[in-house]
Structures are given as structure tokens and as C-alpha cells.
N, C-alpha and C positions, 0 to 999 in steps of 0.2 A: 060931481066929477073931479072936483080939484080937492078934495080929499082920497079919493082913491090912485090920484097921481104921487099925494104926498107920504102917502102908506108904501106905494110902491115905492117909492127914491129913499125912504126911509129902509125896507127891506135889503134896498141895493147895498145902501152904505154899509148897514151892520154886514153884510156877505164881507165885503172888501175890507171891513179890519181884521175877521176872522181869517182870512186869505193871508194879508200882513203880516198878522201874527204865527199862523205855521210855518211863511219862510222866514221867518227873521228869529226862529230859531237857531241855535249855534250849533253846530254842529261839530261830536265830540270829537276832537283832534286825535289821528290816528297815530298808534306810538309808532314807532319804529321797530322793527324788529330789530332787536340787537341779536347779533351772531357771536359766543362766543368763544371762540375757535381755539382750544387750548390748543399748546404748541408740546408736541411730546419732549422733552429734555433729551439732547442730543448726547448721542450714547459715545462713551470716550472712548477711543480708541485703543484699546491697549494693545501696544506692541511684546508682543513676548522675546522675549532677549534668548533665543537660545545658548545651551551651555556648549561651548566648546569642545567636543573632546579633546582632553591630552593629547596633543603629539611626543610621541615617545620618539626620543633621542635613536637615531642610528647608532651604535658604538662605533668607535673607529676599526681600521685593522689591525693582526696582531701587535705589529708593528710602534704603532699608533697607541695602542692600551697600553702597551709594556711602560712606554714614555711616558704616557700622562698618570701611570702608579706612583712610578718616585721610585719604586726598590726595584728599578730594572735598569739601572744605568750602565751597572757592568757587562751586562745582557746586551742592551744597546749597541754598546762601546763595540763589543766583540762582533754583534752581527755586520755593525758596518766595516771593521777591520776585514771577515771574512766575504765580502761582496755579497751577502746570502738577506740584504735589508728590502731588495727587489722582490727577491723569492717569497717573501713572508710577507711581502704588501701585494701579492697579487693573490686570484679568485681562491686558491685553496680546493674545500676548507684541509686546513692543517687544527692538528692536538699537539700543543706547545706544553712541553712540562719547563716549566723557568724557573730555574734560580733565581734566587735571591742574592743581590751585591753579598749578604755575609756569607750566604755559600762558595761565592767564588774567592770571595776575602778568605776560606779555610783551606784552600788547596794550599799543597806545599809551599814554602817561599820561595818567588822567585818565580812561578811555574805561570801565572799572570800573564807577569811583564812578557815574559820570554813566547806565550802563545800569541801576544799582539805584535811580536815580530811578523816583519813582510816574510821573514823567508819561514814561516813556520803557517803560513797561510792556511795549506791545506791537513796541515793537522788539528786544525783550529774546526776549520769548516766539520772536520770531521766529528769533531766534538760537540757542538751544534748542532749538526744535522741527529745526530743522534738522540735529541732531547725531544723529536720530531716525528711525529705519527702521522700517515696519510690520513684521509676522512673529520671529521669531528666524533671525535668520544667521548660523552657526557661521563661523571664519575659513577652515573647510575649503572654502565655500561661495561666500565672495567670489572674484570672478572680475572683469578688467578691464574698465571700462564705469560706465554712468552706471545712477543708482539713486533713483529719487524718495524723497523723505524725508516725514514726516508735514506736515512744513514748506510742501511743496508743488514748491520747487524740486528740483534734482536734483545729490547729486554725484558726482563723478567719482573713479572707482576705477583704482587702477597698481599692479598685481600683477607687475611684472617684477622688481622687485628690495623684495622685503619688501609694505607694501602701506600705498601711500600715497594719501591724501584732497585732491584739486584743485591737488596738487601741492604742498600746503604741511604737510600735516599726515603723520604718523609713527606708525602702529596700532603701537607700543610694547609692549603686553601683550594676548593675544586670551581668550576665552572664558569672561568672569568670570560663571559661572552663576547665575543670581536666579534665583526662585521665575515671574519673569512674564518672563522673557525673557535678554537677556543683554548683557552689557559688554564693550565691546572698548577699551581706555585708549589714547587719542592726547597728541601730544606741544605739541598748537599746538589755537586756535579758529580753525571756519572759518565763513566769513561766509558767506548768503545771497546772489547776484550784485545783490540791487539795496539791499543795506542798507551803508550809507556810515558806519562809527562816525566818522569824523572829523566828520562833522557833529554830532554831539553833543555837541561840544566849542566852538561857536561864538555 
């Protein structure tokens, strides 16, 4: 009997190291899951610069043009002598044929000075007004033929070679755009048929 006791306690132990030794294994350490979360590249901004359109300058009025050419100063001079500087800076549109200072610098001597008289005012005016066409007429638009002027009288248009004014004057430069109408630059003043500067002179 006390062999078969020791057989048994023998059987027991070897159980209990093989027990032992299954747990005291290690147990293989669990990784980590690494995440890794790429980050997309944050996308730049681009502000687009829009292009400005040009602003295109107003012209000024006739008025205003004549002044800031330089070769209108006699022109000037005379409109404000004849109180007509109002007229020509208001809505229009007006067709301004203008001399030029050496057009006016060729009238008679003497005939000038003697129009920038106070008492010669309204034959001044008259003179002026005559350079003066209601509406705007582009030079595309002149055509041969006679053309009433604000003046009253009429003058006469020659489209066959360039485009000349009662036969003495020379449209020089055409289309000088104002804000109230438009400039066509001649080369001579032309008279009204019944105004006589020589009288002016006597």
C-alpha cells in the first residue's frame, strides 16, 4: 500500500510542473497598432489678382479741350471776351470748327485787338458763333453742301479734296472728342457774309 501511495504523489507532482510550465510561458507582447495618418499638404491658397479694367478718362468740355491743347488760347481769350464760355460748357452737343492762335494771328492787323473791344462784342459773338454747328458731326459725316451754323448764317462744305470751309479755311485735324460734342481744328477764321472786319478798323 505505501508504494502505491508513492506512485501516486509522484504522478501528482510531475502533473503540477507540467501545469507550471504551460503558464509561465511568456506571452508574446501585442504590438501596437501604429496608425499612420498621413496628413494631405494643405493646399495654398491662391488669390487671383484680378486685372483692373482701364478707366478711360472723361474728356473735359469744349471749353475745357480748347485750354488744355495750348493752340487755343486766342480762341479762349475771344470766347470769354464774347460771354459765349457758358454756352460752350454747357450739355450741347455742339461741332466746334477752331482756329488755331496762327489763324487768328493772320487776320488783318489790327482786326484782333479791335474785336476784343467791349463795344465790338456782338460782332465778335457773331464771329464765333459761326464757327459753330448744332448736334456733333464726326468728319465721317461731313459731306459737300452748305450747313447752318448756330450763328444763323450758313457755311459751305468741299469734300473733294480734304475738307475745306467757303473756300478759305483747311479742317487740318478732325474729331477732337469733348465731353459735349466735338473739335474739328481749321487753319484760317471764317467770316459771317455780312460782317466786314475791315470796318472795325476805321
Amino acid at each position: 500500500m505505501k508504494l502505491k501511495s508513492s506512485s501516486a504523489l509522484a504522478g501528482l507532482a510531475v502533473l503540477a510542473l507540467t501545469l507550471t510550465g504551460c503558464a509561465a510561458e511568456e506571452e508574446a507582447p501585442m504590438e501596437e497598432e501604429s496608425s499612420m495618418v498621413e496628413e494631405a499638404p494643405a493646399e495654398e491658397e491662391t488669390t487671383e489678382t484680378e486685372e483692373e479694367a482701364p478707366v478711360e478718362e472723361t474728356p473735359g468740355n469744349i471749353v475745357e479741350v480748347a485750354v488744355e491743347a495750348g493752340s487755343f488760347t486766342t480762341l479762349a481769350a475771344a470766347l470769354e471776351a464774347a460771354d459765349l464760355v457758358t454756352t460752350l460748357e454747357g450739355d450741347g452737343p455742339f461741332t466746334v470748327f477752331a482756329p488755331t492762335d496762327e489763324a487768328f494771328a493772320a487776320l488783318p492787323e489790327g482786326v484782333l485787338d479791335a474785336l476784343l473791344l467791349p463795344e465790338n462784342v456782338e460782332v465778335l459773338s457773331s464771329i464765333l458763333t459761326y464757327h459753330v454747328v448744332p448736334g456733333e458731326v464726326m468728319a465721317a459725316d461731313v459731306t459737300t453742301g452748305d450747313v447752318t451754323t448756330v450763328e444763323g448764317s450758313a457755311i459751305s462744305f468741299d469734300t473733294s479734296m480734304g475738307v475745306v470751309l467757303n473756300e478759305a479755311a483747311n479742317v487740318v485735324t478732325t474729331d477732337v472728342d469733348a465731353s459735349n460734342g466735338v473739335i474739328h481744328v481749321i487753319d484760317a477764321v471764317i467770316l459771317p457774309p455780312e460782317v466786314d472786319v475791315n470796318s472795325l478798323l476805321e
